[in-house]
DSSP file (Angstrom, degrees, kcal/mol; ACC not computed):
  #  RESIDUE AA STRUCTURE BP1 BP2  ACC     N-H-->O    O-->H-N    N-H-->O    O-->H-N    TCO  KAPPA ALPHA  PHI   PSI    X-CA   Y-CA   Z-CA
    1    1 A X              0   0    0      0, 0.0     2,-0.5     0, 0.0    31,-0.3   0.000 360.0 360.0 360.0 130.4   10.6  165.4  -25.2
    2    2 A X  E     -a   32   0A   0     29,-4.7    31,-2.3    28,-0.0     2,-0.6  -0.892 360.0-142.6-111.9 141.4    9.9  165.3  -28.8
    3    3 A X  E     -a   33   0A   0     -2,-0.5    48,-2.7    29,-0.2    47,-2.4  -0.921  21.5-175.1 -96.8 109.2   10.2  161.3  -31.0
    4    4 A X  E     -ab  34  51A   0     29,-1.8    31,-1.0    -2,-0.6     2,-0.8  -0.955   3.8-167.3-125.2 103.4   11.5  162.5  -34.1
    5    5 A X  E     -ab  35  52A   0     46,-1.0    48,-3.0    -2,-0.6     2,-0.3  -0.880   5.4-152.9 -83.7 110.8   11.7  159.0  -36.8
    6    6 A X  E     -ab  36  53A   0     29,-2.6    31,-1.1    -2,-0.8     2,-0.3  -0.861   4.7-156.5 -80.9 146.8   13.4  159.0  -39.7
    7    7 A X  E     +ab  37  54A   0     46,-3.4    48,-1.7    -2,-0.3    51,-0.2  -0.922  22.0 144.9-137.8 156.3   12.7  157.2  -42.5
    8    8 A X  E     -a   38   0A   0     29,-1.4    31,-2.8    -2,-0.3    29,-0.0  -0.774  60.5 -82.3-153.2-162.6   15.1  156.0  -45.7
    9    9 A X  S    S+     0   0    0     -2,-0.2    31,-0.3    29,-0.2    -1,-0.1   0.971 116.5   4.7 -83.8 -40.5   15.6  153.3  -47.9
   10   10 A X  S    S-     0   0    0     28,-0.1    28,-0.3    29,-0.1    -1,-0.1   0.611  90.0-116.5-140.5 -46.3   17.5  151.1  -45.6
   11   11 A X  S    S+     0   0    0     26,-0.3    25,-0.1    28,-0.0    27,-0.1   0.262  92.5  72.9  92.9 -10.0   17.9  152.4  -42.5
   12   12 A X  S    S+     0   0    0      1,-0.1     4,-0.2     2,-0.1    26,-0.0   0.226  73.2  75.7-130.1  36.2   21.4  153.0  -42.1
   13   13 A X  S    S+     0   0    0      2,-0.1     4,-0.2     1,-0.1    -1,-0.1   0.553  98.7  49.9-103.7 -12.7   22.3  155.9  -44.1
   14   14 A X  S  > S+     0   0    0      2,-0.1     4,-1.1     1,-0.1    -2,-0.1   0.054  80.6  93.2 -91.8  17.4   20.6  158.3  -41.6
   15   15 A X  T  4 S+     0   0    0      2,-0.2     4,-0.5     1,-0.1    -1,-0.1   0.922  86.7  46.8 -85.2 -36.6   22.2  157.1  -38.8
   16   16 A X  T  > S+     0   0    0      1,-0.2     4,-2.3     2,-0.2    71,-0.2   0.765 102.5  63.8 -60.9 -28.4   24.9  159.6  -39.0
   17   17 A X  H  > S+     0   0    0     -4,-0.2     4,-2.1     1,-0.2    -2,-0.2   0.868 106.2  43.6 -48.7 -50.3   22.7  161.9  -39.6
   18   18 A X  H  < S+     0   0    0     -4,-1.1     4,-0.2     1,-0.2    -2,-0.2   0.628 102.9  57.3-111.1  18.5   21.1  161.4  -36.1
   19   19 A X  H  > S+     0   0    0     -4,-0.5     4,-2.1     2,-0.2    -1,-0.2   0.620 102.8  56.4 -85.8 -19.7   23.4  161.2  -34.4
   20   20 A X  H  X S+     0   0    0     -4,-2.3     4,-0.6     1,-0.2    -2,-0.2   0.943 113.4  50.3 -45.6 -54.0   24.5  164.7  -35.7
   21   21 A X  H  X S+     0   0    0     -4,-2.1     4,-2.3     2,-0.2     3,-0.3   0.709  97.4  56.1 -53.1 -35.4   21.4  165.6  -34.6
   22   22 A X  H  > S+     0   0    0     -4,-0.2     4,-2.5     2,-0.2    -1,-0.2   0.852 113.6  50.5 -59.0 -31.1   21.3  164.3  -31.1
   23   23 A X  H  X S+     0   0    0     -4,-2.1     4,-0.7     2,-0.2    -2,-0.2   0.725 110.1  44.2 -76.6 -16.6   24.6  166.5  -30.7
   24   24 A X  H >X S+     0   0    0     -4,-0.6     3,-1.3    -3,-0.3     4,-0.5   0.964 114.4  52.9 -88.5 -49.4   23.1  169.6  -32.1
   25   25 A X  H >X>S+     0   0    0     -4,-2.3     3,-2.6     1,-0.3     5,-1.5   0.774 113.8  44.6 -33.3 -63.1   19.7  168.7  -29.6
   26   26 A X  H ><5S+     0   0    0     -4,-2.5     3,-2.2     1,-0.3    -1,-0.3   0.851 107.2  56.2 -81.3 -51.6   22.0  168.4  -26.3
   27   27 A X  H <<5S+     0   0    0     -3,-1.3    -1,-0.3    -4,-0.7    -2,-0.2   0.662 117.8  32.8 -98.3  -3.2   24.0  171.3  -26.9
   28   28 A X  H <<5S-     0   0    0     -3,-2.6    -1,-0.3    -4,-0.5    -2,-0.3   0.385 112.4-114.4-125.9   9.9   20.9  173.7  -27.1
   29   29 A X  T <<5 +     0   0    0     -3,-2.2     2,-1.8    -4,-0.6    -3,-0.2   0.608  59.7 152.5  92.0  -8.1   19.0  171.7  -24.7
   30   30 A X      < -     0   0    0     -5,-1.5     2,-0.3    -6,-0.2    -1,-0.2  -0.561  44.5-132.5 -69.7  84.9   15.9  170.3  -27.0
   31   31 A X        +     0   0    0     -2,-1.8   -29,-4.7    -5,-0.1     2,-0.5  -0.146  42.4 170.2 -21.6  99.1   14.8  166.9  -25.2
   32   32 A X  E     -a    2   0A   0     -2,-0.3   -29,-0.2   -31,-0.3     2,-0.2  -0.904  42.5-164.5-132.9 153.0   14.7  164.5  -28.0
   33   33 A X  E     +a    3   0A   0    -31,-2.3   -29,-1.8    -2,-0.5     2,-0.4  -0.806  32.2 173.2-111.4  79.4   14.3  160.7  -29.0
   34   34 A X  E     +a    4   0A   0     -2,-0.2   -29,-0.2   -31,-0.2     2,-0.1  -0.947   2.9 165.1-136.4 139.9   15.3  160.4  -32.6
   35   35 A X  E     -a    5   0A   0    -31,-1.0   -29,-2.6    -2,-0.4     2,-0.4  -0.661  28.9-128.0 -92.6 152.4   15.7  157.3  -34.8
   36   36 A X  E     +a    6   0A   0    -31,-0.2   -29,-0.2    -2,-0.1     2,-0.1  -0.904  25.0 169.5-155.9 114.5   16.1  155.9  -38.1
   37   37 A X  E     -a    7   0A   0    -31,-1.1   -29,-1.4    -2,-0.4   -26,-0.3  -0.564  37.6-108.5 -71.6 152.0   14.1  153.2  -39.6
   38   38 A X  E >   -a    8   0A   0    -28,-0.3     3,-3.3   -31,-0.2     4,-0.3  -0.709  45.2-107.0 -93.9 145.0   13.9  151.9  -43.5
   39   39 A X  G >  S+     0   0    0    -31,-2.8     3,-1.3    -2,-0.3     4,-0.2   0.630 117.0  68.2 -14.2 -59.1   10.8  152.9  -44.8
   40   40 A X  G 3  S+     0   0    0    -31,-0.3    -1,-0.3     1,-0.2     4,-0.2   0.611  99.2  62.0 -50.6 -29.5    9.0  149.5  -44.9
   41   41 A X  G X   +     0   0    0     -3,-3.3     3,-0.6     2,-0.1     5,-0.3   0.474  67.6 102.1 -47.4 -21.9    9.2  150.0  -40.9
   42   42 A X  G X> S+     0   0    0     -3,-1.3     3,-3.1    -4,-0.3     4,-1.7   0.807  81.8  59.1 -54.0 -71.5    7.0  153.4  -40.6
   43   43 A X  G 34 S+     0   0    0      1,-0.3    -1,-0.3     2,-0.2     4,-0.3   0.671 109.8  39.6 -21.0 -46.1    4.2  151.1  -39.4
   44   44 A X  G <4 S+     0   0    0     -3,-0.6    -1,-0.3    -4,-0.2    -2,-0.2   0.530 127.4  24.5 -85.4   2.9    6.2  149.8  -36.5
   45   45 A X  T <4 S+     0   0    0     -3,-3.1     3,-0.3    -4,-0.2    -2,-0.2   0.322 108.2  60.2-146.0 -12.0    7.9  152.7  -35.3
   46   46 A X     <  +     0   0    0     -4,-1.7    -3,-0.1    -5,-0.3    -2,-0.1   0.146  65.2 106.2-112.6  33.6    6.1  156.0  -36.1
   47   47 A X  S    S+     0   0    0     -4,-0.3    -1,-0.2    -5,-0.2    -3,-0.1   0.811  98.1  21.2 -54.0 -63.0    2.8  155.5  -34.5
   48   48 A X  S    S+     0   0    0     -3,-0.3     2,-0.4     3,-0.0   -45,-0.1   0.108  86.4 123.3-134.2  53.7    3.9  157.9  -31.9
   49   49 A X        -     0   0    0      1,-0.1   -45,-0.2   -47,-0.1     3,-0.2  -0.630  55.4-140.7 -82.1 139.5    6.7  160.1  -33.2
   50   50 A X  S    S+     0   0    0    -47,-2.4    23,-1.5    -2,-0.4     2,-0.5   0.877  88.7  29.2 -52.5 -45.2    5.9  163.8  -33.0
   51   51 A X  E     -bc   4  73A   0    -48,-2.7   -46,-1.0    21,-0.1     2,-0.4  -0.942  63.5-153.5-132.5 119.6    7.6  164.1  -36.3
   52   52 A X  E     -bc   5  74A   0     21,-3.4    23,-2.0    -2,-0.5     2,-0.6  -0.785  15.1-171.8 -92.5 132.8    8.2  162.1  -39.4
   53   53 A X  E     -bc   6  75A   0    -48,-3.0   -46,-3.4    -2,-0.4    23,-0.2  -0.921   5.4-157.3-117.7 121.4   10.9  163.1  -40.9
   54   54 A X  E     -bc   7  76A   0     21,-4.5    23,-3.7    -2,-0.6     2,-0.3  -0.649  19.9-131.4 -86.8 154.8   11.7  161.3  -44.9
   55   55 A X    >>  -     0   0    0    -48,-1.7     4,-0.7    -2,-0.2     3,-0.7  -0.553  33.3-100.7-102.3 171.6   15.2  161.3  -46.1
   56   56 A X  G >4 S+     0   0    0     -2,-0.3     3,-1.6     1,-0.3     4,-0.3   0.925 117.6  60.6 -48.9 -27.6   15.4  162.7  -49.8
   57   57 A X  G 34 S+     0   0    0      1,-0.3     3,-0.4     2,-0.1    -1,-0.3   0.960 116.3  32.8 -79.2 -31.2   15.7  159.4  -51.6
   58   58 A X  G X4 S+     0   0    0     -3,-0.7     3,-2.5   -51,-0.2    -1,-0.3   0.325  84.6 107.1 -93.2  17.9   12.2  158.2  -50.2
   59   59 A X  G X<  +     0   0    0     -3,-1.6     3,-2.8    -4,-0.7    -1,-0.2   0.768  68.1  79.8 -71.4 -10.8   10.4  162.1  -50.2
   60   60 A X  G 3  S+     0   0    0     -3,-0.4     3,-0.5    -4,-0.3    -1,-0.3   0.925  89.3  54.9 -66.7  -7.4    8.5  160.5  -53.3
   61   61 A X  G <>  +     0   0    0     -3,-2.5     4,-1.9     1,-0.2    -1,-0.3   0.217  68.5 109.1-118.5  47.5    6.4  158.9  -50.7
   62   62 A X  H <> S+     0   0    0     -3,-2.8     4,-2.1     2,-0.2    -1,-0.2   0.923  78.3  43.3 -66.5 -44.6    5.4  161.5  -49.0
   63   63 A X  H  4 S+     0   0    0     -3,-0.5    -1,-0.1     2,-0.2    -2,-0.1   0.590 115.5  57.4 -81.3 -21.4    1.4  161.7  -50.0
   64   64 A X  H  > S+     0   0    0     -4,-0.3     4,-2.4     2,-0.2    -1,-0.2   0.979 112.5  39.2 -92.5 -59.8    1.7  157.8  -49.5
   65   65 A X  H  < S+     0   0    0     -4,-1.9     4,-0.4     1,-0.2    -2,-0.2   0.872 105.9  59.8 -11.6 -75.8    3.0  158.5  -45.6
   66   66 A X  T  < S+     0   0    0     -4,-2.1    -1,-0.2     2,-0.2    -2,-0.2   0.696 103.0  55.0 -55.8 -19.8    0.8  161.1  -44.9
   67   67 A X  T >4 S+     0   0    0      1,-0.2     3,-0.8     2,-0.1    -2,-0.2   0.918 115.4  49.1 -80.4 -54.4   -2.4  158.3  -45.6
   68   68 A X  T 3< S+     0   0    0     -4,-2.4    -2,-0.2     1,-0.3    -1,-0.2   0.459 125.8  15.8 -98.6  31.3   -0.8  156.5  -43.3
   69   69 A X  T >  S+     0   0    0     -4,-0.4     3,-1.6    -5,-0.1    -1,-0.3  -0.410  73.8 160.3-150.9  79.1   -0.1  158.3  -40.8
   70   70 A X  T <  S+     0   0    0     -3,-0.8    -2,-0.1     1,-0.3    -4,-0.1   0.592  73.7  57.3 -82.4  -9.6   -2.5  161.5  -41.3
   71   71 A X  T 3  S+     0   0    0      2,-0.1    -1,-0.3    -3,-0.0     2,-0.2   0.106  98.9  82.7-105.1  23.0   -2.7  163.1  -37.7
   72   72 A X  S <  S-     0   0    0     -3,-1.6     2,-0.6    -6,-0.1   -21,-0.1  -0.623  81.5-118.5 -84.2 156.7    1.7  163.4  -37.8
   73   73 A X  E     -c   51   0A   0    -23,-1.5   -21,-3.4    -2,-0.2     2,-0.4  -0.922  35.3-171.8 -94.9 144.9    3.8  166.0  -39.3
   74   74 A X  E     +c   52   0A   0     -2,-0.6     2,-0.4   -23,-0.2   -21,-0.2  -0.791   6.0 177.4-124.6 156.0    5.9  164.6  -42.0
   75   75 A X  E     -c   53   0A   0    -23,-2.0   -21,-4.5    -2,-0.4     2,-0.5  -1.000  27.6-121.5-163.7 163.3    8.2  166.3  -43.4
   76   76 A X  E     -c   54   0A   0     -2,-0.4     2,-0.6   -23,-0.2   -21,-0.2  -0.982  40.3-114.4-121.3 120.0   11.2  165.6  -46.3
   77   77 A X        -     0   0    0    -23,-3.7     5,-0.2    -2,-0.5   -21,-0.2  -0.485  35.9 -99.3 -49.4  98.4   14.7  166.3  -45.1
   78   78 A X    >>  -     0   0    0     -2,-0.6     4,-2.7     1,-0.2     3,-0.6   0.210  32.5-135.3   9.1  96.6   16.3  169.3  -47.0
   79   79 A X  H 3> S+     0   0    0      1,-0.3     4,-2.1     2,-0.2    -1,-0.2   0.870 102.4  51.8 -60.9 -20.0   18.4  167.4  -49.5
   80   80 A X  H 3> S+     0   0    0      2,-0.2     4,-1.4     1,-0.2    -1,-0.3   0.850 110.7  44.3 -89.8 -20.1   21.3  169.9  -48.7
   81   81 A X  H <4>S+     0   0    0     -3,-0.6     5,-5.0     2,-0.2    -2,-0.2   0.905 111.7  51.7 -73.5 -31.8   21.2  169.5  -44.9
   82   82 A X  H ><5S+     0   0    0     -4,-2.7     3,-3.7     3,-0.2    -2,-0.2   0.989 114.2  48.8 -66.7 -47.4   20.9  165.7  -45.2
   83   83 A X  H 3<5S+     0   0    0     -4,-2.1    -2,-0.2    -5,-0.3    -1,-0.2   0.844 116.5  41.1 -32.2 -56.9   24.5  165.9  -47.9
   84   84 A X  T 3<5S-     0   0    0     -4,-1.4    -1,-0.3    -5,-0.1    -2,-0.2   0.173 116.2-130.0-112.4   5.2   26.1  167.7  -45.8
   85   85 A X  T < 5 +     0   0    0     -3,-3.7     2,-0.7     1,-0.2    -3,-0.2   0.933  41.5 179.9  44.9  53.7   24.6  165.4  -42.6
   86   86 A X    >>< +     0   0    0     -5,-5.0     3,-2.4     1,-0.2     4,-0.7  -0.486  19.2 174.5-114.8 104.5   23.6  168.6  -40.9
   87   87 A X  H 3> S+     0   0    0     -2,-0.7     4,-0.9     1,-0.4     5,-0.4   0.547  76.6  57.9 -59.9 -42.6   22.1  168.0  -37.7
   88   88 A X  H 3> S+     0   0    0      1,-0.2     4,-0.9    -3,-0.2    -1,-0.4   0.795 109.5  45.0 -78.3 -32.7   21.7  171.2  -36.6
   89   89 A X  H <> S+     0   0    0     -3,-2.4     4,-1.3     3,-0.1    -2,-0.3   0.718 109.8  54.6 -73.4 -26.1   19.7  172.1  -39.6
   90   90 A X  H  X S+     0   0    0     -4,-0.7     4,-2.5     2,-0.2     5,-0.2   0.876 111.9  41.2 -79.6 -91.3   17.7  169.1  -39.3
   91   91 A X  H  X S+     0   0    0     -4,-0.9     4,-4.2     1,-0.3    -3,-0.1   0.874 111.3  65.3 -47.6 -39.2   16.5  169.8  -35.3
   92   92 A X  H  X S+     0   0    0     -4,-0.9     4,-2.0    -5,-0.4    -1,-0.3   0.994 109.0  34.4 -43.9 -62.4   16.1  173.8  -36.5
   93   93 A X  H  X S+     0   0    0     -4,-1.3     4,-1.2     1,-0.3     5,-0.4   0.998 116.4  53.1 -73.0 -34.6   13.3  173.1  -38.8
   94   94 A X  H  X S+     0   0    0     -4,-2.5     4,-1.0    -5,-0.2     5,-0.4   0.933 106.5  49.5 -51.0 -45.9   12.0  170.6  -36.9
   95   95 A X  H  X>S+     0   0    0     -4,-4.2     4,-2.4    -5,-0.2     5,-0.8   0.934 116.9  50.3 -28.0 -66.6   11.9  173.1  -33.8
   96   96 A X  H ><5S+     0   0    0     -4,-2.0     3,-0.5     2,-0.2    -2,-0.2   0.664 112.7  39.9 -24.8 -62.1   10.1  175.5  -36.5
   97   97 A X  H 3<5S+     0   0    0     -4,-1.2    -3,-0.1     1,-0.2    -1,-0.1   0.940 121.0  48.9 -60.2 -81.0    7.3  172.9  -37.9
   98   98 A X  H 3<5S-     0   0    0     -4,-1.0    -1,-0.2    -5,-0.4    -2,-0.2   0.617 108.6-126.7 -11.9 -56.2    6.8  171.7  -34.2
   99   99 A X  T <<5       0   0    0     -4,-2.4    -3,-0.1    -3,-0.5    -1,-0.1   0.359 360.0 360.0 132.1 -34.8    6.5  175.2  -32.7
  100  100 A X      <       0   0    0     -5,-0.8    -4,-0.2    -6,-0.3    -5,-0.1   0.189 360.0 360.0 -96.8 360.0    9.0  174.7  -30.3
């Protein structure tokens, strides 16, 4: 089971977004826990995510992320899979990065 967080400015503009994702996860069988938290949140919720995932409007704070949370993988959502809320694109790279 992989804990895949997302993070955005708000919190709710990735929500379709993961749920896209949960559907592409189930249909191929990837065990997953994935969420979407606003930024100001990471502390409280990405502690033990596999994967941090930023959505394009916050990728400037990636370097700022990565201090705090330096033993994760982080990663900045593809700005054209996140437009186009694709889920299945999303849970591919993550397999990649991951391993999996």
């Amino acid at each position: 089971m992989r804990k895949i967080v997302l993070l955005c400015a708000a919190g709710m503009s990735t929500s379709l977004l993961v749920t896209n994702m949960q559907k592409a996860a189930a249909e191929i069988g990837y065990e997953t826990d994935i969420a979407a938290h606003p930024l100001s949140e990471a502390h409280l919720y990405c502690g033990d995510a596999d994967i941090i995932l930023l959505g394009p409007q916050v990728r400037f704070e990636l370097p700022k992320i990565q201090k705090q949370f330096p033993d994760k993988k982080i990663e900045s959502i593809e700005m054209r899979a996140y437009g186009m809320m694709d889920g299945k694109a999303v849970i591919d790279h993550v397999k990649k990065v991951m391993g999996d």
